[in-house]
VOTORFI-490464 format. One record per residue (C-alpha): x negated, y negated, z negated; residue in three letters. Coordinates in steps of 0.05 Angstrom, whole numbers. Layout:
BEGIN
ATOM   east  north     up resn
ATOM      X      Y      Z  ALA
...
This chain:
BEGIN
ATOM   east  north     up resn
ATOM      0      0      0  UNK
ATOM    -25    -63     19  UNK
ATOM     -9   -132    -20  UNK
ATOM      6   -192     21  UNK
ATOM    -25   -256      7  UNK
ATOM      7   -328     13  UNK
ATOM    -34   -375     50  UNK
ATOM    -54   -408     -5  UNK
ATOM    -86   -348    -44  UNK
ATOM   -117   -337     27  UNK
ATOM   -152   -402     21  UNK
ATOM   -171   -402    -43  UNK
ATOM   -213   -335    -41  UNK
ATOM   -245   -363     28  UNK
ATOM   -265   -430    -17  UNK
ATOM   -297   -376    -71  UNK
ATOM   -348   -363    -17  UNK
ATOM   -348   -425     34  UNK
ATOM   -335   -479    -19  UNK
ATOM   -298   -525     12  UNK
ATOM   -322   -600     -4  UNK
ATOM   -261   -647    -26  UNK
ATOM   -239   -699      6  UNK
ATOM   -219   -732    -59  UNK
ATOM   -273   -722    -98  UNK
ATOM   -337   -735    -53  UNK
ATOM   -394   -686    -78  UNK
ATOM   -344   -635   -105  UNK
ATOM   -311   -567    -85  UNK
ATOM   -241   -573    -59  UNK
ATOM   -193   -552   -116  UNK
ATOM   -136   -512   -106  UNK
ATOM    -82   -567   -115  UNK
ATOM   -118   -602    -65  UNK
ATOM   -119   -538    -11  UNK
ATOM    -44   -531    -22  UNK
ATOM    -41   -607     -9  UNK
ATOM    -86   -592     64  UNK
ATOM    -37   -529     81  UNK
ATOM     24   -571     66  UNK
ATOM     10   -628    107  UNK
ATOM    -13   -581    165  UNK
ATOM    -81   -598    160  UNK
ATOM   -100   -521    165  UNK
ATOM    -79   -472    227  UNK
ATOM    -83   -400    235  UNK
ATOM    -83   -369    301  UNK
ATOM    -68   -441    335  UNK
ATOM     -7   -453    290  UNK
ATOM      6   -494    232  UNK
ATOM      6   -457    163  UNK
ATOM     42   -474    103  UNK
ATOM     21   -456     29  UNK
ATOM     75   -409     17  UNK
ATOM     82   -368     80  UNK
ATOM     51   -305     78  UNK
ATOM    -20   -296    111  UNK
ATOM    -19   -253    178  UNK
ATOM    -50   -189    176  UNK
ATOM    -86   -204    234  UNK
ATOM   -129   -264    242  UNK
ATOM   -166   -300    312  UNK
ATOM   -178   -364    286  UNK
ATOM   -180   -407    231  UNK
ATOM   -188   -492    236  UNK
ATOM   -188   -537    186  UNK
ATOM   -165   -608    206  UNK
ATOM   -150   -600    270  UNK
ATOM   -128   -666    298  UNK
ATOM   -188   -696    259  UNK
ATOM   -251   -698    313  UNK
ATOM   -293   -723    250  UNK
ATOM   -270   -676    204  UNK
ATOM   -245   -606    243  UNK
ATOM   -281   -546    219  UNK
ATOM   -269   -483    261  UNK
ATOM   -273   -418    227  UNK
ATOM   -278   -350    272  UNK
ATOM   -264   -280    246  UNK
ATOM   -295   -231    282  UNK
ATOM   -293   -151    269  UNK
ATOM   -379   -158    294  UNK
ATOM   -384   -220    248  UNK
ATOM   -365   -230    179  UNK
ATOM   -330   -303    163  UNK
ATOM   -369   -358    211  UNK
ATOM   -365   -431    183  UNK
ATOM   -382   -479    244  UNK
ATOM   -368   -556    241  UNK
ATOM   -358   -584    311  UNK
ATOM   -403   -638    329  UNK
ATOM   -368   -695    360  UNK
């Protein structure tokens, strides 16, 4: 039996290991009010589509970007089955 996550629990065990940096708090790791705040405000997508904290997270993932309408900020993160989590900031 599998357990399905929300998008938000998603996030916060990928910030255990990426750490993202706030926005709010320049210097610090993102806190988990702050990711719910990103998801809600559809500042995260998963596989090209806007995520909200409470919907469940697929079970299978292509692509995960972080502001996406930002061209300063977007962060694109790839899962890959012949690459383990992939952080890569886009240069603009």
């Amino acid at each position: 039996m599998t357990t399905t996550k929300t998008a938000l629990q998603a996030l916060m065990d990928i910030n255990k290991v990426c750490h993202f940096s706030s926005n709010e708090k320049k210097g610090e790791k993102a806190s988990n009010s702050e990711l719910r705040r990103w998801l809600d405000q559809s500042s995260v997508e998963v596989n090209y589509q806007p995520i909200k904290a409470n919907d469940l997270w697929p079970p299978v993932i292509k692509s995960i970007v972080l502001f996406p309408k930002s061209p300063k900020k977007r962060t694109t993160l790839w899962y890959d089955d012949k690459v383990t989590l992939i952080q890569i900031k886009e240069e603009v």
